[in-house]
C-alpha positions in Angstrom: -19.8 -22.5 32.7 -21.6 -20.1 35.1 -22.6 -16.9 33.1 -20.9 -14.1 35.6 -21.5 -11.1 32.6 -24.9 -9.8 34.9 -22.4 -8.8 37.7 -19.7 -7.3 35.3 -20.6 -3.3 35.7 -21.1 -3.5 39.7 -17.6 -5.9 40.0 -16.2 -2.7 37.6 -17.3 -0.3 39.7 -15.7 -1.7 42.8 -12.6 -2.3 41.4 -12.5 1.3 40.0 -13.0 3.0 43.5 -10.1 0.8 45.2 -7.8 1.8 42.4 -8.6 5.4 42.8 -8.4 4.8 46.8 -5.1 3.7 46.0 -4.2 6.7 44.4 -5.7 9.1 46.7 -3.7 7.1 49.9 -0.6 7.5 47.9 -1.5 11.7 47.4 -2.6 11.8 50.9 0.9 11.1 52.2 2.6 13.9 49.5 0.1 16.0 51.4 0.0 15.2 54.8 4.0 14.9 55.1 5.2 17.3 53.0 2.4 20.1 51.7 0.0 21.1 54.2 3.2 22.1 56.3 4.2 24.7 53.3 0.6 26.5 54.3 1.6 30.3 55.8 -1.8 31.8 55.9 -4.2 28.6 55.7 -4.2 25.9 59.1 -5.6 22.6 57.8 -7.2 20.6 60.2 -8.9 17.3 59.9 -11.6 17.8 57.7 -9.6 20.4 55.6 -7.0 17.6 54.7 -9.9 15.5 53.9 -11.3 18.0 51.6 -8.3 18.3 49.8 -7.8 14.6 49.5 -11.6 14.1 48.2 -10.8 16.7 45.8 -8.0 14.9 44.4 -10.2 11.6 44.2 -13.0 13.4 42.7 -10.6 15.0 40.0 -9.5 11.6 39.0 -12.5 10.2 38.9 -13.3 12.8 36.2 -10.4 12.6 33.8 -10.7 8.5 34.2 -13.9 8.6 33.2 -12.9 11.1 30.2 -10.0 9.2 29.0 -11.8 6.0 29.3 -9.3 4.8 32.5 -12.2 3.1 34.0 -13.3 1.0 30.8 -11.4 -2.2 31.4 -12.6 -4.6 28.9 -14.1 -2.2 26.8 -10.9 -0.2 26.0 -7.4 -2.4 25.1 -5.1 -3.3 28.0 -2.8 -1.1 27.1 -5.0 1.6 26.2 -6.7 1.4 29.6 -3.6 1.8 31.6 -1.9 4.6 29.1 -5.5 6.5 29.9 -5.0 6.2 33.7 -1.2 7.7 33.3 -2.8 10.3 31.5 -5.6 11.1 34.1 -3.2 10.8 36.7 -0.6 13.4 34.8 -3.9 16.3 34.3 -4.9 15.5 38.0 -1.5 16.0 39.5 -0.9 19.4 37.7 -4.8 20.5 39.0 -3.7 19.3 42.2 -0.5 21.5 42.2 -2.2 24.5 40.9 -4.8 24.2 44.1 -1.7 23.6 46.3 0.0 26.4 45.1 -3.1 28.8 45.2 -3.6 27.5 48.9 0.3 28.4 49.9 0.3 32.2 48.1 3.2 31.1 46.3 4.3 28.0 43.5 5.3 25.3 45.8 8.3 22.4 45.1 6.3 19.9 42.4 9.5 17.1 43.3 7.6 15.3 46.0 4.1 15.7 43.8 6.1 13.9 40.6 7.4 11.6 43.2 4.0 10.4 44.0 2.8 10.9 40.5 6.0 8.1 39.4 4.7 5.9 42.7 0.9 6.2 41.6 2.3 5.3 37.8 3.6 2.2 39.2 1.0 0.9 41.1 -1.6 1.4 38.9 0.2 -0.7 36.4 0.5 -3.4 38.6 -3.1 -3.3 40.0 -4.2 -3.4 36.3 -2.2 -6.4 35.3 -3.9 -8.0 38.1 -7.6 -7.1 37.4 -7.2 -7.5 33.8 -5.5 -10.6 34.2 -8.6 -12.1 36.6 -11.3 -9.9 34.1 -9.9 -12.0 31.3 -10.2 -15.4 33.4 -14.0 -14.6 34.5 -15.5 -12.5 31.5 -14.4 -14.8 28.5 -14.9 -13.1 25.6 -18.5 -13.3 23.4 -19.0 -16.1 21.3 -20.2 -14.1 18.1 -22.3 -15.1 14.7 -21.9 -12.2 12.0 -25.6 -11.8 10.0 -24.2 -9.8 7.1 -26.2 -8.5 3.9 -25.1 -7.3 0.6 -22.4 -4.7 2.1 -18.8 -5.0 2.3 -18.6 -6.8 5.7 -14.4 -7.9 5.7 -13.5 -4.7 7.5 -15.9 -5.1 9.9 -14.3 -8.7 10.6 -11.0 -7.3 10.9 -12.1 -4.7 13.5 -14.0 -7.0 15.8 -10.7 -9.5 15.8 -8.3 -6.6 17.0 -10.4 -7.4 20.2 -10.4 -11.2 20.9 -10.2 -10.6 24.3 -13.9 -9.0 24.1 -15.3 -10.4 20.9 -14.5 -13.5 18.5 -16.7 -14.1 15.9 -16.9 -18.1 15.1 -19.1 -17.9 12.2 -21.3 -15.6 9.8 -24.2 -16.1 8.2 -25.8 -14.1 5.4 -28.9 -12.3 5.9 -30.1 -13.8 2.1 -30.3 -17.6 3.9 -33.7 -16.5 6.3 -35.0 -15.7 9.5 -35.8 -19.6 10.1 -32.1 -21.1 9.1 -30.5 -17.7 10.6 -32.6 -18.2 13.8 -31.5 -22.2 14.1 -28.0 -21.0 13.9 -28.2 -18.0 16.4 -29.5 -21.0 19.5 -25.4 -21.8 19.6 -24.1 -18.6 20.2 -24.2 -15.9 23.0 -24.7 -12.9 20.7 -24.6 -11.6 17.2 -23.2 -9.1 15.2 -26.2 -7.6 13.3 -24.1 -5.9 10.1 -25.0 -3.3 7.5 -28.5 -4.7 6.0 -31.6 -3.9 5.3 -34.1 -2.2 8.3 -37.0 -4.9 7.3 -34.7 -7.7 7.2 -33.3 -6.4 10.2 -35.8 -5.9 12.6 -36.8 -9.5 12.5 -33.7 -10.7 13.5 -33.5 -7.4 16.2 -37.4 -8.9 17.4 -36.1 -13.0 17.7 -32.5 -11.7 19.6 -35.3 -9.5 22.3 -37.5 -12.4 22.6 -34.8 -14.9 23.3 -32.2 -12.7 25.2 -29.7 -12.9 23.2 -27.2 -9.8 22.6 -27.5 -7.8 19.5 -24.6 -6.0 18.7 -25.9 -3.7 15.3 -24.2 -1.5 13.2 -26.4 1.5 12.9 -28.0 2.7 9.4 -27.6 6.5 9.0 -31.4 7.0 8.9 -30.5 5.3 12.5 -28.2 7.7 13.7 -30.6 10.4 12.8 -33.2 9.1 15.2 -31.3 9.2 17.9 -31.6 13.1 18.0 -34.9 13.2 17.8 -37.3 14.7 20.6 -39.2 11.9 22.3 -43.0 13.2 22.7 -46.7 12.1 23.2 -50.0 12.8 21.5 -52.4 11.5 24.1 -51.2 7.6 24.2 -49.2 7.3 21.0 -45.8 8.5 21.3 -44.1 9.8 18.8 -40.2 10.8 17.8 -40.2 14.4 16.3 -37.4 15.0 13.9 -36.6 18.7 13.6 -35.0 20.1 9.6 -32.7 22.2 11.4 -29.5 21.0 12.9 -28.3 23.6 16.0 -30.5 26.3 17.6 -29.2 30.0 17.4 -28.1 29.7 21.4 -26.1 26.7 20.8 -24.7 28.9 18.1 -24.0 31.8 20.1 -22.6 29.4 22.9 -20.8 27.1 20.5 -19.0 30.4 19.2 -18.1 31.9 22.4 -16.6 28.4 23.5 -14.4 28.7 20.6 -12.6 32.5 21.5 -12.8 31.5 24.4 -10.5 28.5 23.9 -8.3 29.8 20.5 -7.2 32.7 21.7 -5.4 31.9 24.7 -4.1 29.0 22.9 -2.5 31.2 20.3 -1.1 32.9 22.9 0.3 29.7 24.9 1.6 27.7 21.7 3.0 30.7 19.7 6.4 29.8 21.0 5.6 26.0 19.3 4.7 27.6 16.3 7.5 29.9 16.1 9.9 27.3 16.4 8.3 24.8 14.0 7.7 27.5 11.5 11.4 28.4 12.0 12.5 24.4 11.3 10.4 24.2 8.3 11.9 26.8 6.5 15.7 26.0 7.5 14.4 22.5 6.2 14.5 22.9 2.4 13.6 27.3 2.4 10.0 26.5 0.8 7.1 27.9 2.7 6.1 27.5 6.0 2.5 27.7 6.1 0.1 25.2 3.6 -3.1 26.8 2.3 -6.1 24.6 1.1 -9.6 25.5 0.0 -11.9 23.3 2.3 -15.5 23.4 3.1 -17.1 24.2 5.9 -21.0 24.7 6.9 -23.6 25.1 4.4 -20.0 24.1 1.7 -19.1 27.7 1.9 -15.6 27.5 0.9 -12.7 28.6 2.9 -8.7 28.5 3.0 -7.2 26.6 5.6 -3.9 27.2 7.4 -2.2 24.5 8.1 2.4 23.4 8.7 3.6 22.3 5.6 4.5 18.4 6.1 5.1 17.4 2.6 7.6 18.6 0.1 7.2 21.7 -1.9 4.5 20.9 -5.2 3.6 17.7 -3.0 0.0 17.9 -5.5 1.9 19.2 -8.8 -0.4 17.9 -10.9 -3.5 19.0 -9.4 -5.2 16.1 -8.3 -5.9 15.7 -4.3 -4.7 12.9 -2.7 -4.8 12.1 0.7 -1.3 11.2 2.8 -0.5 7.5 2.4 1.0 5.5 4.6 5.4 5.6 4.5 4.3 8.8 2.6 7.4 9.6 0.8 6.2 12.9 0.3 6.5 13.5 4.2 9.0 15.4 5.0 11.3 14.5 8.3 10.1 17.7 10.0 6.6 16.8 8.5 6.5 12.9 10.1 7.3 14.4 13.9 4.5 17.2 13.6 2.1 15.2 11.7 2.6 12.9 15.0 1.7 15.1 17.5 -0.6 17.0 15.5 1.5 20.5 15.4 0.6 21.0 11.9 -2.9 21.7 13.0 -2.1 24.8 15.3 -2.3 27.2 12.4 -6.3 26.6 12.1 -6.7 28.3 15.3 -6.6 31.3 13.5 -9.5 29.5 11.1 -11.2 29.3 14.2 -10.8 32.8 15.6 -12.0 33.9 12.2 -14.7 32.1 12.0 -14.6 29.6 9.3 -14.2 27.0 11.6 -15.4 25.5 15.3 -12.7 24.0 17.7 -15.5 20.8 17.5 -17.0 19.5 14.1 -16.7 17.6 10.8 -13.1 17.7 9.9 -13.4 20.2 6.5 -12.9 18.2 3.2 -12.4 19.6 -0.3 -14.9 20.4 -2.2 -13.3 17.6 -5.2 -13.7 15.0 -2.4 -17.0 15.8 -1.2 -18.3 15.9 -4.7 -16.7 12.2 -5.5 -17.8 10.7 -2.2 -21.5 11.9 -3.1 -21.5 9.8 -5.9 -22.0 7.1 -3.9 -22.8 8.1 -0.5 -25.5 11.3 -1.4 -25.9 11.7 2.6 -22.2 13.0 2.4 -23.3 16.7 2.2 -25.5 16.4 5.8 -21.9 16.9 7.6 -21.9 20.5 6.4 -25.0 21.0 8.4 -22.7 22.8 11.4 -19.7 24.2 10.8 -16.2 22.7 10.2 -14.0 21.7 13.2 -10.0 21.3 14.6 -11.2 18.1 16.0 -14.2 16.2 16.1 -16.5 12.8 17.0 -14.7 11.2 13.5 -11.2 12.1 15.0 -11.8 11.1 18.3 -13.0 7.6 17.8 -12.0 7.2 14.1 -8.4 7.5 12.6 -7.4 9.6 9.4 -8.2 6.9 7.3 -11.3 5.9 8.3 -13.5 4.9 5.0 -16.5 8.2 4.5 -19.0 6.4 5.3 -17.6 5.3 8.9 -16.5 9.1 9.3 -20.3 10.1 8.1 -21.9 8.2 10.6 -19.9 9.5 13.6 -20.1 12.6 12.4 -24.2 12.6 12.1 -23.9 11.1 15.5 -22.0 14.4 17.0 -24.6 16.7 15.3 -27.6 14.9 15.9 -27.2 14.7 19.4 -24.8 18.0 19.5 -24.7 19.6 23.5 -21.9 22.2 24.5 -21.0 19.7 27.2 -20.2 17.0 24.4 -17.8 19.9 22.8 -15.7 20.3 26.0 -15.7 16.6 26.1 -14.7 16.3 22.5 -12.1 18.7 23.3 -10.7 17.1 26.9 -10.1 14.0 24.4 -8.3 15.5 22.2 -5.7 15.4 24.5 -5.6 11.4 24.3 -5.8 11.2 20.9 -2.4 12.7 20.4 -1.1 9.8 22.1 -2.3 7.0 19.5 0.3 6.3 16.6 -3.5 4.6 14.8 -4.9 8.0 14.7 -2.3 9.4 12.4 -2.4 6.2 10.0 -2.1 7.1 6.1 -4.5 5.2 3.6 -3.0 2.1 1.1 -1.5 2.9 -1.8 -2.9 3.1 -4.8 -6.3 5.1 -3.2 -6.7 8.5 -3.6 -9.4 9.1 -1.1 -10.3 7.3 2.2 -13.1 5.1 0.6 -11.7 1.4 1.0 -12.0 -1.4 -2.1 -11.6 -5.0 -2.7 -13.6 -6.3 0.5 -15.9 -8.3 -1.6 -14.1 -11.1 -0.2 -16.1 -14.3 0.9 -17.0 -13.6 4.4 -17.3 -17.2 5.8 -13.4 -17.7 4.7 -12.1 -14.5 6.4 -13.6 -15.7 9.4 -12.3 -19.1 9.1 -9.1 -17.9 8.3 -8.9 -15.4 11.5 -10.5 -18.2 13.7 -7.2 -20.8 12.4 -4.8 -18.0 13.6 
């Protein structure tokens, strides 16, 4: 079978700009027939209506690229076309605003959700198709998992939520050698390169380079530390220069003024949400509305937290912390909906504005948790390099029960290559990450923290077992 995966990214491209063409076309007739006639002051002539209509495309282009609308094949089907209803919502209200600004006055939005339902409804349909003919050209990686001495059944379960992309046929451990490994790679396309060793590692990393062959790895955290390092040269030997500190004092200053910035005009815009939530939590069962929590935050200075009570009054009684499970039964009715959409974290922009916490970092654990997960994983502590955030690289691409040492690595990843641009994307995405039921998902009974057991399982059965299904 012809291999077509060298063309992928420019047949992707292609079939991004016709979508968004379609899109633009179908906002182009909103404006043509209906809005640039609503202008008093401003006459539009032809290259004013096509400024307004590139504006449009290049506004979509810019949230679809945020929420991952353009990622077809990377990102789940449905995921794909929920981020492209999503970018097409934000770009249709931008679109309004700069209509309305244009006309002196706040124009009729029926003919703009109009269009909005009509672009809804063809980019569905356009997706179906290309997805449909993606799947039928780009057949999915045939995969061979190297594993070590670490847990590796989670990391099977992951990669077969994605059969469309990925299917790993076999696994090998890491223990059996570079020779046999090497004789067993020739009949795949690519491998998964798990949790071992860096020595062990890098042979197979060398062979995969030599030969072609794609090398998907799952980074070490020493790993994820290099890739914030400063690339430099002394004479002909270069070098990668690994600075102690984590943030300079401007991205301070600038990290801090992005935060008032951004929490005090949401106070003002949600406190009508938080009046009324606060108002059906105590007509609930009378306890009290708000939850306090001592958390950590940079340098594990300890602070109090604000957050909507969710659970029942004395949900932690006895002392001990315990993260939410999932069917909670502690979860109260009120608690499930705002625990959904996140509502329950609007009282930490006050955290914010006080300056405990960012709007963008490590999510703040208890200092009980951070001392357990230490045990075990001593680079725990580096997330308390920068300070505590509302929402963060672990909450964005992890879920709430993500194991700590998957959270630790994203989380090294946001600070070691930290940029106030990546904030205000970190913060954009937010947005999409309400949307995804996943995100909100409690950890199995019987665990009190996040850190996932009994995936000592034997690896070469898991995968036979998912390949049978």
């Amino acid at each position: 079978m012809k291999n077509y995966a060298p063309y992928k990214r420019i047949v992707l491209f292609f079939v991004s700009l016709v979508n968004i063409l379609f899109m633009s076309c179908i906002f182009a007739y909103a404006w043509y027939n209906h809005y640039s006639m609503t202008m008093y002051i401003v006459q539009f002539y032809r290259k004013g209506h096509y400024l307004v209509i590139a504006l449009y495309a290049v506004i979509l282009m810019f949230f679809s690229y945020m929420y991952g609308g353009l990622k077809i094949g990377q990102l789940r089907n449905v995921e794909v076309i929920l981020s492209q209803y999503l970018s097409l919502f934000l770009t249709n209200i931008v679109m309004y605003i700069v209509i309305s600004l244009l006309a002196f006055r706040f124009v009729n939005p029926f003919v703009l959700l109009l269009s909005l339902a009509a672009e809804m409804v063809i980019t569905t349909i356009f997706n179906i198709i290309v997805i449909y003919f993606y799947n039928r050209i780009f057949q999915p990686w045939r995969i061979l998992l190297i594993y070590g001495e670490h847990p590796a059944a989670d990391l099977v379960y992951k990669v077969s939520a994605r059969s469309d992309k990925y299917v790993i046929y076999d696994a090998v451990n890491i223990d059996e050698g570079i020779d046999n490994i090497a004789e067993k790679i020739k009949d795949f396309q690519a491998v998964i390169i798990g949790d071992i060793s860096a020595v062990k590692r890098n042979d197979i990393l060398k062979y995969c380079y030599s030969h072609k062959i794609r090398a998907y790895v799952v980074p070490k955290i020493s790993d994820i530390i290099l890739m914030g390092a400063d690339r430099i040269h002394v004479f002909d030997t270069p070098f990668m220069l690994l600075r102690g500190y984590t943030l300079s004092a401007d991205q301070v200053i600038a990290k801090r003024i992005l935060d008032l910035v951004i929490a005090i005009p949401a106070v003002i815009i949600t406190f009508p949400i938080m009046f009324i939530t606060a108002l059906a939590i105590k007509l609930y069962d009378g306890g009290p509305v708000f939850y306090r929590q001592v958390r950590c935050t940079r340098h594990e200075k300890e602070f109090c937290i604000y957050k909507f009570r969710s659970m029942v009054v004395d949900a932690e009684s006895d002392g001990v912390a315990v993260l939410a499970k999932e069917n909670d039964d502690r979860i109260t009715p009120i608690g499930k909906f705002i625990r959904a959409v996140r509502i329950d974290e609007l009282p930490q922009l006050f955290n914010i504005i006080e300056g405990d916490m960012s709007f963008v970092g490590p999510r703040p654990e208890r200092p009980e948790i951070i001392e357990e997960y230490c045990k075990y994983i001593p680079e725990f502590q580096f997330r308390t390099r920068v300070k505590a955030g509302l929402t963060g690289y672990a909450q964005v691409y992890g879920k709430y029960n993500t194991t700590p040492y998957d959270k630790l690595k994203l989380d090294l990843f946001y600070i070691s290559n930290y940029s106030l641009w990546t904030d205000i994307k970190l913060i954009l995405m937010t947005i999409k990450i309400v949307l995804k039921k996943e995100a909100t998902e409690g950890i199995d009974e019987g665990q009190t923290t996040a850190e996932k057991e009994g995936l000592q399982e034997d690896i070469e059965d898991i995968v036979k077992n998912i390949m049978e299904k």
